[in-house]
N, CA, C and O atoms as CSV, one atom per row, in Angstrom:
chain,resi,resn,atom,element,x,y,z
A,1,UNK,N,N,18.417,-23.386,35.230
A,1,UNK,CA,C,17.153,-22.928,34.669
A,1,UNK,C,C,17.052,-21.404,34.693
A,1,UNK,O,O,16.373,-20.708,33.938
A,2,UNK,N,N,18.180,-20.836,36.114
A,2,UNK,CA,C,17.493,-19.322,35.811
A,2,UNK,C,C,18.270,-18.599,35.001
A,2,UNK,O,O,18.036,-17.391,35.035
A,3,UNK,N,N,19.129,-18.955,34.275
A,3,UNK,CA,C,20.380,-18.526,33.065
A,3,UNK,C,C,19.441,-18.618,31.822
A,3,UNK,O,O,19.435,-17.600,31.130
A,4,UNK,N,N,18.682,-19.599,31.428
A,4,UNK,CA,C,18.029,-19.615,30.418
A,4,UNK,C,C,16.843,-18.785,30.509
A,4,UNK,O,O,16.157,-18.503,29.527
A,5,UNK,N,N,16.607,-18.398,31.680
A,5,UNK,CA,C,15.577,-17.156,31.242
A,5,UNK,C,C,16.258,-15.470,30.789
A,5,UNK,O,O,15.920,-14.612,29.974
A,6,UNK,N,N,17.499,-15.609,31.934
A,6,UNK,CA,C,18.359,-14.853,30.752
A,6,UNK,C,C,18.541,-14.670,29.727
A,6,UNK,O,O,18.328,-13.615,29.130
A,7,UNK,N,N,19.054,-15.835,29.221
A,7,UNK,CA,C,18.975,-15.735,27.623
A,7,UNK,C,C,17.865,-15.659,26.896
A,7,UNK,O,O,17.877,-15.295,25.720
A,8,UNK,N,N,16.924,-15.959,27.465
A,8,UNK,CA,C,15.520,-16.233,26.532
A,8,UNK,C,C,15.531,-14.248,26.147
A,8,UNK,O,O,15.411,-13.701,25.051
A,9,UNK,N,N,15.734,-13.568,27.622
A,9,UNK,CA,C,15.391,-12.254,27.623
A,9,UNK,C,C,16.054,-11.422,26.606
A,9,UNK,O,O,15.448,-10.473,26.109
A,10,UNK,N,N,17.168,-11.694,26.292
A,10,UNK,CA,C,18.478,-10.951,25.603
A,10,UNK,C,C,17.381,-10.513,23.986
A,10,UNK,O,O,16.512,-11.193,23.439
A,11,UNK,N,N,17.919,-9.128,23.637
A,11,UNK,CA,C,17.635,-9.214,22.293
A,11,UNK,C,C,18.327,-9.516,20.956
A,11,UNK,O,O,19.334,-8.840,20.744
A,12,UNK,N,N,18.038,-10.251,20.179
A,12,UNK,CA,C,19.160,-10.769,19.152
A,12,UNK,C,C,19.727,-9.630,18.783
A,12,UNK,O,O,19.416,-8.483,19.102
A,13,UNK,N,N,20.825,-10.119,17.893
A,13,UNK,CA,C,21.391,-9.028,17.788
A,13,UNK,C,C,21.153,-7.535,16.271
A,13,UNK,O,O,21.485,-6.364,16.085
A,14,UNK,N,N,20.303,-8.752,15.489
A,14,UNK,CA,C,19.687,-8.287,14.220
A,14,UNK,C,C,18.711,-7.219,14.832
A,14,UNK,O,O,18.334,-6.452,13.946
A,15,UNK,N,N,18.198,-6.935,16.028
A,15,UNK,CA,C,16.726,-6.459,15.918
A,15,UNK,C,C,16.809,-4.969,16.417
A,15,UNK,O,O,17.259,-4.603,17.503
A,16,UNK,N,N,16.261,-4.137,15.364
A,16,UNK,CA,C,16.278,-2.686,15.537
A,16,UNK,C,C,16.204,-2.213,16.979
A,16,UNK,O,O,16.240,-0.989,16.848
A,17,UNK,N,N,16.118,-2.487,18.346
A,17,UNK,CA,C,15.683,-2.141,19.766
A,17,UNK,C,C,17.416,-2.272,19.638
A,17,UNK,O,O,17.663,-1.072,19.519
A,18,UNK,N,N,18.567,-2.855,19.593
A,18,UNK,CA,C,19.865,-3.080,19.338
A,18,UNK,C,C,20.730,-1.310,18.908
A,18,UNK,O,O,21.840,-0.811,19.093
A,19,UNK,N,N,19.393,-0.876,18.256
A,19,UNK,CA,C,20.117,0.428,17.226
A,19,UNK,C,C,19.311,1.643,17.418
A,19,UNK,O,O,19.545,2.713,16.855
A,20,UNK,N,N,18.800,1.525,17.857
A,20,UNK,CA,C,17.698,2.976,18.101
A,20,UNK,C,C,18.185,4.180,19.550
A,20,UNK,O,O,17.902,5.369,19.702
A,21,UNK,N,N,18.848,3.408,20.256
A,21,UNK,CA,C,19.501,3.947,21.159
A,21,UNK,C,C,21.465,4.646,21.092
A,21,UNK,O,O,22.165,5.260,21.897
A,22,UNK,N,N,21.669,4.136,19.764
A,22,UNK,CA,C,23.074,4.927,19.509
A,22,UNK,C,C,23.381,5.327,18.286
A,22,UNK,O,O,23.043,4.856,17.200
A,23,UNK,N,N,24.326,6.607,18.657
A,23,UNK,CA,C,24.175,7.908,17.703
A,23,UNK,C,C,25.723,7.323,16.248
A,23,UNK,O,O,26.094,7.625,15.114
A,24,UNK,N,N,26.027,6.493,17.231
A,24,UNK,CA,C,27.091,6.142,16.612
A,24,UNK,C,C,27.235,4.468,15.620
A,24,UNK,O,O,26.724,3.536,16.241
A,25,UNK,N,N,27.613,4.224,14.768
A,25,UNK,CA,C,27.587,2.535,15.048
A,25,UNK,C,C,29.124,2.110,14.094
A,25,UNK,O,O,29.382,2.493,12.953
A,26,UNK,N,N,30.131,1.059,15.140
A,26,UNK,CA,C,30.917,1.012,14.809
A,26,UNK,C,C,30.932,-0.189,13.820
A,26,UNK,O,O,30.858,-1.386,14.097
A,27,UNK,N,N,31.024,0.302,12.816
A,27,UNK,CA,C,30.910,-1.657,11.909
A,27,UNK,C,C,32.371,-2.120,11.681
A,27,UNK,O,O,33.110,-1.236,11.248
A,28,UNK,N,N,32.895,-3.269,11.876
A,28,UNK,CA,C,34.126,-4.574,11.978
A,28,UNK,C,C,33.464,-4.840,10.509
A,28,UNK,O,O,32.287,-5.200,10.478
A,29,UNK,N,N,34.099,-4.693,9.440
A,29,UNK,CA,C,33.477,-5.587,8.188
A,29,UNK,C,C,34.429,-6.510,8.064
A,29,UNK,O,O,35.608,-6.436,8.412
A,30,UNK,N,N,33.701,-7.622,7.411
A,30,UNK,CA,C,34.768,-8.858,6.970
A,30,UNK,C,C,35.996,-8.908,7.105
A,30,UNK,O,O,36.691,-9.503,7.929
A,31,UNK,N,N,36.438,-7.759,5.615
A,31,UNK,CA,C,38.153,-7.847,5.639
A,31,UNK,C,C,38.297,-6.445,6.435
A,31,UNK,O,O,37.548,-5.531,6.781
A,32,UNK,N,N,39.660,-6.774,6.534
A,32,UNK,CA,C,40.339,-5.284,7.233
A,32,UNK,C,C,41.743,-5.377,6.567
A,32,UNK,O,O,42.175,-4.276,6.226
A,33,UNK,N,N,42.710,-6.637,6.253
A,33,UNK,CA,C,44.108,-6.849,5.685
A,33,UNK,C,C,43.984,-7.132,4.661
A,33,UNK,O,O,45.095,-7.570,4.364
A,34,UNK,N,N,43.489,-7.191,3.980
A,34,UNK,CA,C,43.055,-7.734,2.811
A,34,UNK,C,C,43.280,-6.912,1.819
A,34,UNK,O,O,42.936,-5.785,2.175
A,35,UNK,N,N,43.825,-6.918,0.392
A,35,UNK,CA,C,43.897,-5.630,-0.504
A,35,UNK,C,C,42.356,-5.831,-1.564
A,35,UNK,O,O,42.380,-5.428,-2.726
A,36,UNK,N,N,41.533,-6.259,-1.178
A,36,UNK,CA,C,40.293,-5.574,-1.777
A,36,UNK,C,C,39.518,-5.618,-0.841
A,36,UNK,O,O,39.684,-6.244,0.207
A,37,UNK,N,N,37.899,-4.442,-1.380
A,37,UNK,CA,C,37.222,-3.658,-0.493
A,37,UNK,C,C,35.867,-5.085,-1.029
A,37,UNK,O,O,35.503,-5.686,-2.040
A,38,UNK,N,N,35.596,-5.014,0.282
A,38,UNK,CA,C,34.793,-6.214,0.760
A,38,UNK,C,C,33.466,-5.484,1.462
A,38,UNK,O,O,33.389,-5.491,2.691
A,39,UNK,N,N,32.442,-4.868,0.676
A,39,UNK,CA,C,31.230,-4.280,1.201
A,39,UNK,C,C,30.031,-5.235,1.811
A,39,UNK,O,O,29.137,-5.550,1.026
A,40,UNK,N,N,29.995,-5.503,2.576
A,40,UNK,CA,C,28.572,-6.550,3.332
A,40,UNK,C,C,27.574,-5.867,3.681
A,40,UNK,O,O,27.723,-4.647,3.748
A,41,UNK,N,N,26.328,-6.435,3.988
A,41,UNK,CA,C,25.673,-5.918,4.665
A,41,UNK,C,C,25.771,-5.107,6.085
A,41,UNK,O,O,24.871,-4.474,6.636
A,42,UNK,N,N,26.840,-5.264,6.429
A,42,UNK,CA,C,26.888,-4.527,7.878
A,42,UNK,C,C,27.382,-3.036,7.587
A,42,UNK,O,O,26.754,-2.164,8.188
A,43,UNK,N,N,28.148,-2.728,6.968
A,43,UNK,CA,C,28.724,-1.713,6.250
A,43,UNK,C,C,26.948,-0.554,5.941
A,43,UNK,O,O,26.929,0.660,6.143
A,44,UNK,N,N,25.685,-1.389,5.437
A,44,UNK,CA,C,24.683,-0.169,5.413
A,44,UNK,C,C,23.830,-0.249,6.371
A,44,UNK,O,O,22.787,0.404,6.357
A,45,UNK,N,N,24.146,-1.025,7.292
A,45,UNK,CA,C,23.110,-1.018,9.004
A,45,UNK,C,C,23.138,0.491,9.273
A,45,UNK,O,O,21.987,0.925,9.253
A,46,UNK,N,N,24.052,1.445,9.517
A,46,UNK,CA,C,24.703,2.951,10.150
A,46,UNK,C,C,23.411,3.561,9.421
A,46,UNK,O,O,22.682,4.312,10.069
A,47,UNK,N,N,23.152,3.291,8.254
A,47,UNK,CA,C,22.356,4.710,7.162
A,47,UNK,C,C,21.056,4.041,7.560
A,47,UNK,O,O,20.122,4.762,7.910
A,48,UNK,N,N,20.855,2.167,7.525
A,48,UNK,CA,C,19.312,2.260,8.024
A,48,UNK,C,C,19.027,2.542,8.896
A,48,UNK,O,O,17.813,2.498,9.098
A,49,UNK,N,N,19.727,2.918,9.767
A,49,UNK,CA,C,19.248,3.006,11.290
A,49,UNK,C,C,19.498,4.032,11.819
A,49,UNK,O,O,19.939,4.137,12.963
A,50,UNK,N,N,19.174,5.218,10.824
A,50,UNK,CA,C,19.881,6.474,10.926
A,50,UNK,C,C,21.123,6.665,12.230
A,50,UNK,O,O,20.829,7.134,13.330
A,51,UNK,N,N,22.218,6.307,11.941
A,51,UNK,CA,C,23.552,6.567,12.941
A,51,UNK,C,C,24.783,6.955,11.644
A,51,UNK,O,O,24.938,6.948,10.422
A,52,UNK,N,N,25.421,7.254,12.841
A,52,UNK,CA,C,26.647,7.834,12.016
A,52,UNK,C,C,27.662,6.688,12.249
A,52,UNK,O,O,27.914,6.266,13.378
A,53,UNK,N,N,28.371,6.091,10.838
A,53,UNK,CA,C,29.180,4.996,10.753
A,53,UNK,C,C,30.558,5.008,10.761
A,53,UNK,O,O,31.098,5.703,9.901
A,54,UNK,N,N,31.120,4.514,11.388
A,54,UNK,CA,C,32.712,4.528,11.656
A,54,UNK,C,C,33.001,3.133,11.266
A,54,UNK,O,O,32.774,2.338,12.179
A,55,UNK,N,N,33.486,2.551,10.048
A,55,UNK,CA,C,33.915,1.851,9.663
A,55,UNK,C,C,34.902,0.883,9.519
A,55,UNK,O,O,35.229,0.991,8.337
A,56,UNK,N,N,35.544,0.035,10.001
A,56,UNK,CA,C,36.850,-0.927,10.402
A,56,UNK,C,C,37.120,-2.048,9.161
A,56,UNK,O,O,37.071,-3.278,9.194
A,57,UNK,N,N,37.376,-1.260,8.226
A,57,UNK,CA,C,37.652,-2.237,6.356
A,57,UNK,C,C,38.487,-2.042,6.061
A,57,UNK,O,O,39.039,-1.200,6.768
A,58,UNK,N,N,39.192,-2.472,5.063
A,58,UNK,CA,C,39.997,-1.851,4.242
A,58,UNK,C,C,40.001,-1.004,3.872
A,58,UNK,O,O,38.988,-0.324,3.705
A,59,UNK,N,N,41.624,-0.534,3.458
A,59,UNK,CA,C,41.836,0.757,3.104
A,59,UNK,C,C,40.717,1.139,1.716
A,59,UNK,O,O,40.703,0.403,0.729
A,60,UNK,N,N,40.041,2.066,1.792
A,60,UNK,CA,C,38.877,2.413,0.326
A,60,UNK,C,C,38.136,2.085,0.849
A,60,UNK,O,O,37.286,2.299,-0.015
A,61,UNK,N,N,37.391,1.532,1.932
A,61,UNK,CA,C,36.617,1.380,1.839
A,61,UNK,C,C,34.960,2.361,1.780
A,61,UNK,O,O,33.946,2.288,1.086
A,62,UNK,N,N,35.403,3.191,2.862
A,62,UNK,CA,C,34.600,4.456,2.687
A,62,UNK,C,C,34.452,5.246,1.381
A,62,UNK,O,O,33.333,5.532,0.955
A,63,UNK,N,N,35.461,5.564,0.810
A,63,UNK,CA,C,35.824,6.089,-0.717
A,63,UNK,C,C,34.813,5.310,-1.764
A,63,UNK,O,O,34.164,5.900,-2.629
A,64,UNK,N,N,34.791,3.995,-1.557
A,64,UNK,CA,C,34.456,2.970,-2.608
A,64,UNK,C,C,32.753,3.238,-2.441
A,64,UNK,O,O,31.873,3.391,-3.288
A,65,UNK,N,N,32.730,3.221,-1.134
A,65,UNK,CA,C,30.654,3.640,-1.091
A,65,UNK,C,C,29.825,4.329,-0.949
A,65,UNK,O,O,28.626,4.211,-0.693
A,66,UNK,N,N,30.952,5.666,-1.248
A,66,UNK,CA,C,30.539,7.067,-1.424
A,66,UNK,C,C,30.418,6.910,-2.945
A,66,UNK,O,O,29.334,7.134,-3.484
A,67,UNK,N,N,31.524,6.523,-3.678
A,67,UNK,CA,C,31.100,6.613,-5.258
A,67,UNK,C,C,30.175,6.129,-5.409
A,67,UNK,O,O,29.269,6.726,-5.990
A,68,UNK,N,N,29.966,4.421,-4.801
A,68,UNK,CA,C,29.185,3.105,-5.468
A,68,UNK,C,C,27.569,3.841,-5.253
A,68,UNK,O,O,26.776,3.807,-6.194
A,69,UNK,N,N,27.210,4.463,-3.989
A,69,UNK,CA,C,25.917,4.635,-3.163
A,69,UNK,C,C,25.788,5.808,-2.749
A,69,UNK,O,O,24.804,6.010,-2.037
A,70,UNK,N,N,26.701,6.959,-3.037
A,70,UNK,CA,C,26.632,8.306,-2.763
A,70,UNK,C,C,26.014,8.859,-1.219
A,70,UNK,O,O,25.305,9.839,-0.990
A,71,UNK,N,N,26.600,7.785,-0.232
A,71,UNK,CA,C,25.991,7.903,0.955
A,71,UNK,C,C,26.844,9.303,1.506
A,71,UNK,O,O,27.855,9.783,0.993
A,72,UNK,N,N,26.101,9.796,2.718
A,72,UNK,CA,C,26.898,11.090,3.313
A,72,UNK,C,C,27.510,10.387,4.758
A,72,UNK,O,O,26.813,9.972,5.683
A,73,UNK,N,N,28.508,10.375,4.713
A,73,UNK,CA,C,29.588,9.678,5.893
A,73,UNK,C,C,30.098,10.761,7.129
A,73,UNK,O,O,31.071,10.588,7.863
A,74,UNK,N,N,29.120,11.969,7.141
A,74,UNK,CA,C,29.414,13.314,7.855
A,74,UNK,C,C,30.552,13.511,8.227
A,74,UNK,O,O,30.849,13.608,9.418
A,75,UNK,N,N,31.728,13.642,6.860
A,75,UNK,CA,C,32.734,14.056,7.084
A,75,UNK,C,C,32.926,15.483,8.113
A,75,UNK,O,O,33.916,15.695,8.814
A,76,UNK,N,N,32.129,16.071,8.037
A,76,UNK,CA,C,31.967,17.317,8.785
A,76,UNK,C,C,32.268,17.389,10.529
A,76,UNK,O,O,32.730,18.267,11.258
A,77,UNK,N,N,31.688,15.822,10.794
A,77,UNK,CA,C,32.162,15.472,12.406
A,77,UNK,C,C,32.635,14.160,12.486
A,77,UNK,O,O,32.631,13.660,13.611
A,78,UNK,N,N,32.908,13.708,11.859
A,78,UNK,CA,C,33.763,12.155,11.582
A,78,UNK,C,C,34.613,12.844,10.776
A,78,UNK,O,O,34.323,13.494,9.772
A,79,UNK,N,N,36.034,12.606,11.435
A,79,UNK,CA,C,37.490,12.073,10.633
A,79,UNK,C,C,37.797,10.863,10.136
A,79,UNK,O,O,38.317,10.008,10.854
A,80,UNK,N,N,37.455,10.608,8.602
A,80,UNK,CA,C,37.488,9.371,8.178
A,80,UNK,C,C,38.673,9.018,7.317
A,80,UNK,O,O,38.792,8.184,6.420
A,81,UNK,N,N,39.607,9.979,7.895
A,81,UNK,CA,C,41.098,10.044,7.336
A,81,UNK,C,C,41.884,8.417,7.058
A,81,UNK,O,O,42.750,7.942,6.322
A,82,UNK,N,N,41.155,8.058,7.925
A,82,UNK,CA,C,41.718,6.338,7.967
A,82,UNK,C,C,41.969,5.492,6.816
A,82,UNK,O,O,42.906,4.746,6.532
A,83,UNK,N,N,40.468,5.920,5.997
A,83,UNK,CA,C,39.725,5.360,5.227
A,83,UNK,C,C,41.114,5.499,3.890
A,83,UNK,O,O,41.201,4.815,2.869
A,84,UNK,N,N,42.045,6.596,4.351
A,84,UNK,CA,C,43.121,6.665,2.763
A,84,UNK,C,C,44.608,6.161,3.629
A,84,UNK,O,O,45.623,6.336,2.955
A,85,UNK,N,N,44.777,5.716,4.671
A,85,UNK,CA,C,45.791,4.455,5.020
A,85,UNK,C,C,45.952,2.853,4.393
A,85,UNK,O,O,45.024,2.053,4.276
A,86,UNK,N,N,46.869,2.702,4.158
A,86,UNK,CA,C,46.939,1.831,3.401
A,86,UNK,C,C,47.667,0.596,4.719
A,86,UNK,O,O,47.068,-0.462,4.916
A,87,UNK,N,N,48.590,0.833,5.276
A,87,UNK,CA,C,49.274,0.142,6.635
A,87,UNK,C,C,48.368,-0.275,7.559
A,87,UNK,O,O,48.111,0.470,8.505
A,88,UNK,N,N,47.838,-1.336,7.454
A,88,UNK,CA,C,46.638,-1.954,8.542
A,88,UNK,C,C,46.947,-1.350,9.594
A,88,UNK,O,O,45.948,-0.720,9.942
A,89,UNK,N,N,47.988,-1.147,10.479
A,89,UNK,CA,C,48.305,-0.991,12.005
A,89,UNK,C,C,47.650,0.351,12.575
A,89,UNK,O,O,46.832,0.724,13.416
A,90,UNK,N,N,48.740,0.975,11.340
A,90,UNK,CA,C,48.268,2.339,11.082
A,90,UNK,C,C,46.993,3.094,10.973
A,90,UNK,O,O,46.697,4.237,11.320
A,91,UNK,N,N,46.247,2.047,10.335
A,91,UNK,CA,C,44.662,3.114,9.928
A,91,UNK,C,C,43.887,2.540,11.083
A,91,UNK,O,O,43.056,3.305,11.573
A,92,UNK,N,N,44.014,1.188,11.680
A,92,UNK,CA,C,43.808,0.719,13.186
A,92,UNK,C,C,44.006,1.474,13.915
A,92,UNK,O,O,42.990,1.695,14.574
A,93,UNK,N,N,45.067,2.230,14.287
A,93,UNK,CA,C,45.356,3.072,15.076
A,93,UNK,C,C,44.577,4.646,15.262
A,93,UNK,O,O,44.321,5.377,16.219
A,94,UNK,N,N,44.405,4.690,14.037
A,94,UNK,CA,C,43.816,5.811,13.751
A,94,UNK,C,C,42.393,5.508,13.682
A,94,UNK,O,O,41.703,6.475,13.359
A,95,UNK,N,N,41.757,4.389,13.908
A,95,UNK,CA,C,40.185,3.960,13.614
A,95,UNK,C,C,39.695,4.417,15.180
A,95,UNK,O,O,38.761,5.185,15.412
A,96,UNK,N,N,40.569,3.744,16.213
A,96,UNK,CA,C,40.646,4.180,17.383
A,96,UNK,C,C,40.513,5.160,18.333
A,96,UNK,O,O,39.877,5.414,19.356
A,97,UNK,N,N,41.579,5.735,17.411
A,97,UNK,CA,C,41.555,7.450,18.016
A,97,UNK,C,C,40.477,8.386,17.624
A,97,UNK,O,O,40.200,9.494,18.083
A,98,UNK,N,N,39.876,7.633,16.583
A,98,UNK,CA,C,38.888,8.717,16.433
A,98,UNK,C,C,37.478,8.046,17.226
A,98,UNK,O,O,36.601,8.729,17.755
A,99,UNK,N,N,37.496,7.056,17.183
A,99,UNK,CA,C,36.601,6.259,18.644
A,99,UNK,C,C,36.344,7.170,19.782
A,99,UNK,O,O,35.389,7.880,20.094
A,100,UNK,N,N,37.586,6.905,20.340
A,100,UNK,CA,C,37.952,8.178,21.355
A,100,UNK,C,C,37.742,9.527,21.309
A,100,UNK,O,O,37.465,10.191,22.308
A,101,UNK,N,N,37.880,10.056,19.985
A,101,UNK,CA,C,37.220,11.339,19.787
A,101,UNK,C,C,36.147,11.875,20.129
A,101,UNK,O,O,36.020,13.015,20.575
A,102,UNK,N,N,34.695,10.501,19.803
A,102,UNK,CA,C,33.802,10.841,19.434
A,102,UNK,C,C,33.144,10.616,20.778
A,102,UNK,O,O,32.037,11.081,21.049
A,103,UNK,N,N,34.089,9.664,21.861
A,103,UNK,CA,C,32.947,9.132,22.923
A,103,UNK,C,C,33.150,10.316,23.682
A,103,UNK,O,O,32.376,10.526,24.616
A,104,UNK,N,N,34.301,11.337,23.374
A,104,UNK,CA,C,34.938,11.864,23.904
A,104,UNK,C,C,34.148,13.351,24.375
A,104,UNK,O,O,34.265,14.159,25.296
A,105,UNK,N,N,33.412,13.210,23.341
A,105,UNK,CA,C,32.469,14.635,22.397
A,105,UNK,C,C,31.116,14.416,22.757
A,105,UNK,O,O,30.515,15.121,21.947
A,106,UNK,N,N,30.251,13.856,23.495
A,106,UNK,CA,C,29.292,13.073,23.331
A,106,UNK,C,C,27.922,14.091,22.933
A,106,UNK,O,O,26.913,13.913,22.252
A,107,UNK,N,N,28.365,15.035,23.594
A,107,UNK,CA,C,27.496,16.416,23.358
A,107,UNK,C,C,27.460,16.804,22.242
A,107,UNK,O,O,26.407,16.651,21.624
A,108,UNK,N,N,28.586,17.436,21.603
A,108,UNK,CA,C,28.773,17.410,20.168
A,108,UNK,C,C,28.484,16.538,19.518
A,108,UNK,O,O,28.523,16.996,18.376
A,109,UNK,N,N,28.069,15.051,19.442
A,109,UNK,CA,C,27.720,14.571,18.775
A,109,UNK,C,C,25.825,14.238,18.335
A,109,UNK,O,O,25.189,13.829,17.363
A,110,UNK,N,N,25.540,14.722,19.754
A,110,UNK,CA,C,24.411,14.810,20.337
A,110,UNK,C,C,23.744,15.943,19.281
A,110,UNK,O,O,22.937,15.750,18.373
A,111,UNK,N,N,24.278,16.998,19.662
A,111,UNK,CA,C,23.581,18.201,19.096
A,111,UNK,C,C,23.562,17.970,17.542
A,111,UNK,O,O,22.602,18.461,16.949
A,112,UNK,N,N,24.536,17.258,16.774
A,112,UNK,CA,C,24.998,17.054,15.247
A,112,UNK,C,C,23.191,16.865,14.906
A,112,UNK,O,O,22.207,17.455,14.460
A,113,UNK,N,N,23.788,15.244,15.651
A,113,UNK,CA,C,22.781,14.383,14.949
A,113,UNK,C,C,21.146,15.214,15.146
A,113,UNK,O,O,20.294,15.125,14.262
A,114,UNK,N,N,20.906,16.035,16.499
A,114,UNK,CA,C,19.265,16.623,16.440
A,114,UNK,C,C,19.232,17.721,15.373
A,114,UNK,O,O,18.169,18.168,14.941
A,115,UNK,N,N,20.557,18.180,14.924
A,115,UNK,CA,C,20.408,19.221,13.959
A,115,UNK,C,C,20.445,19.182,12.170
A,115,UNK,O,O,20.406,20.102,11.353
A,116,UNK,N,N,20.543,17.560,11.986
A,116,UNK,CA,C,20.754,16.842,10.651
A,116,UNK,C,C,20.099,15.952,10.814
A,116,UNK,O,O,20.614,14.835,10.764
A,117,UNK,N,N,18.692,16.100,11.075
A,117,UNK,CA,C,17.864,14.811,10.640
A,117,UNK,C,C,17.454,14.612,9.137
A,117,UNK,O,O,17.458,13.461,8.703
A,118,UNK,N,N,17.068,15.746,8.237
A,118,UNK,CA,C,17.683,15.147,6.845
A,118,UNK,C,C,18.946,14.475,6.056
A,118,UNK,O,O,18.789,13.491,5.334
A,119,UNK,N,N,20.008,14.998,6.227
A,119,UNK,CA,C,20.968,14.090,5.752
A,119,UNK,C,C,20.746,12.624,6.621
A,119,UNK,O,O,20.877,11.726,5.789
A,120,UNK,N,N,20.517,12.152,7.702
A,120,UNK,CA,C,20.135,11.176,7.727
A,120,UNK,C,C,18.835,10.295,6.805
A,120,UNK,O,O,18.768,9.325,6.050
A,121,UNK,N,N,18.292,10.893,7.159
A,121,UNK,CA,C,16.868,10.191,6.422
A,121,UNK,C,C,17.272,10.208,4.784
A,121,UNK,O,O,16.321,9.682,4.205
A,122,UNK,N,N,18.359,10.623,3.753
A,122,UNK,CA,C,18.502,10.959,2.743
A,122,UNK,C,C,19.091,9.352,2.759
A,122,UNK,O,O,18.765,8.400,2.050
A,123,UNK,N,N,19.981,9.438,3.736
A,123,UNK,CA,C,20.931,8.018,3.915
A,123,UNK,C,C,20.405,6.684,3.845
A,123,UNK,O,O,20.962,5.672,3.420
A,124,UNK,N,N,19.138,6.841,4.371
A,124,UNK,CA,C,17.760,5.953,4.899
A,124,UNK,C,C,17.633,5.143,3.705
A,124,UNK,O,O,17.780,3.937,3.504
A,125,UNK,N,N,17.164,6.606,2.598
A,125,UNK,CA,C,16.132,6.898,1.679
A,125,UNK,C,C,17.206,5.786,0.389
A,125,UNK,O,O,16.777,4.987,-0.443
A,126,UNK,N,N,18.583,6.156,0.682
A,126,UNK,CA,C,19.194,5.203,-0.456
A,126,UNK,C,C,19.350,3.918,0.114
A,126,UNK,O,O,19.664,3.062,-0.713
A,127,UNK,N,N,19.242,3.583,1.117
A,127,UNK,CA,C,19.450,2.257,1.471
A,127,UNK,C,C,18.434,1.435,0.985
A,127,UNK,O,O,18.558,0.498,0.197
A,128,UNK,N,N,17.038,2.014,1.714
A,128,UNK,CA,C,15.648,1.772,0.837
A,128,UNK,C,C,15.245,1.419,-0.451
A,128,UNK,O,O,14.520,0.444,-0.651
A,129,UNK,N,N,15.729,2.259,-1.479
A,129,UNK,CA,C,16.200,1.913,-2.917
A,129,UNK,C,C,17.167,1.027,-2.988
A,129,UNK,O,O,17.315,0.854,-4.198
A,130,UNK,N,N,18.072,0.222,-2.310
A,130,UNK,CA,C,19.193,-0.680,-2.617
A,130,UNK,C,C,18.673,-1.599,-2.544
A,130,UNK,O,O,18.817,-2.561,-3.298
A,131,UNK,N,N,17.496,-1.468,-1.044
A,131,UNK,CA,C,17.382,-2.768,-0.609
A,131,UNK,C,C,16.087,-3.264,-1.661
A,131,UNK,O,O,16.179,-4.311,-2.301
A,132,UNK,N,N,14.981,-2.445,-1.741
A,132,UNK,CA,C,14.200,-2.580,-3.391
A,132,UNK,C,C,14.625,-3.140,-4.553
A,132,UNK,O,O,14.215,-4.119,-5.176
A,133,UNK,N,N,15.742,-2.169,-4.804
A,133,UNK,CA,C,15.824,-3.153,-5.959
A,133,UNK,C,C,17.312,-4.483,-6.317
A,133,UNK,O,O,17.897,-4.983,-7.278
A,134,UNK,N,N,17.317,-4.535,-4.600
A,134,UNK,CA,C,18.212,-5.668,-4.718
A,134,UNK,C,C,17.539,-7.012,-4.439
A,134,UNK,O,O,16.882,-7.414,-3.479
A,135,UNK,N,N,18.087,-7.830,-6.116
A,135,UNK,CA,C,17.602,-9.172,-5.859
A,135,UNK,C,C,18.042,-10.486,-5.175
A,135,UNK,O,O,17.563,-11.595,-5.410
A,136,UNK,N,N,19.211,-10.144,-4.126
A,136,UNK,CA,C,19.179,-11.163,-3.322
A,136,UNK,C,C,19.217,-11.056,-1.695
A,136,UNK,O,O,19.211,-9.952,-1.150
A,137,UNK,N,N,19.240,-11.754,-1.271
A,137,UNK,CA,C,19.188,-11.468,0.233
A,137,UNK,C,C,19.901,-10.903,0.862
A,137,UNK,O,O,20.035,-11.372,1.993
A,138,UNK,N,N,20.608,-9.828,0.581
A,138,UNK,CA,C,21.714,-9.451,0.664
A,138,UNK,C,C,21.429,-8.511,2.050
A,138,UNK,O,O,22.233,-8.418,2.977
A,139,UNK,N,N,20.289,-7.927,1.997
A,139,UNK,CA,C,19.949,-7.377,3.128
A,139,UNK,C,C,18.706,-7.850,3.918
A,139,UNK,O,O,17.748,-7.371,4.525
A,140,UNK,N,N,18.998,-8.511,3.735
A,140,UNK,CA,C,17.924,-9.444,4.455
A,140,UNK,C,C,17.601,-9.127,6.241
A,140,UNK,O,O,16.516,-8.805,6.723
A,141,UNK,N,N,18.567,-9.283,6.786
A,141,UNK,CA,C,18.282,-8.433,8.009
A,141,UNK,C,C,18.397,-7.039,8.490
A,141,UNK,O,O,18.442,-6.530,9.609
A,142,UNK,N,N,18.438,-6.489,7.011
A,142,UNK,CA,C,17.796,-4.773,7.051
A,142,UNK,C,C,16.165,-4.307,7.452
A,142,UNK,O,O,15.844,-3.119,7.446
């Protein structure tokens, strides 16, 4: 009985209290081996929730939703070099290291984000419009 009050306590995992506390958010999308770019909903959680997104997709994938959604991926403090590997192991490897970079930096990442609260909120602002005028549930737990 006292495990299930545990769990009762836990917060799901959809619910903004999940995201308000990190600067970072690492999204696992669907595919990763796969030779096409497979965009889900988890892929625009980072921009609603104003964080900076480090992405684990296929190769293009970043490339593909900068054209599609003109989002800003702050190349400026993210190395998203990965994003043009084509060798799963390889851009794995490199998804990693820049993991490590960033937990690495925490200050620097700190100061980024209090000093770019517009380009975030810009990020917000297109997700907002996606999720408007998208007609299916696609973001449904946005």
């Amino acid at each position: 009985m006292e495990s299930f009050k545990y769990i009762k306590s836990l917060v799901p995992p959809d619910m903004p209290l999940n995201y308000i506390n990190s600067y970072v958010n690492i999204v696992t999308e669907s595919h990763f081996i796969e030779s096409d770019i497979h965009i889900t909903e988890k892929s625009f959680k980072p921009f609603y929730f104003y964080q900076i997104p480090i992405i684990v997709g296929t190769h293009g994938h970043i490339k593909k939703m900068k054209e599609l959604y003109g989002y800003d991926f702050f190349d400026d403090i993210i190395d998203h070099s990965y994003d043009d590997v084509v060798d799963n192991k390889e851009r794995l490897d490199m998804v990693l290291n820049e993991i490590l970079r960033v937990s690495n930096n925490e200050d620097t990442i700190i100061k980024f984000y209090k000093s770019n609260k517009a380009r975030f909120e810009q990020n917000k602002m297109i997700t907002q419009e996606l999720k408007n005028i998208n007609e299916t549930n696609f973001f449904y737990n946005l």
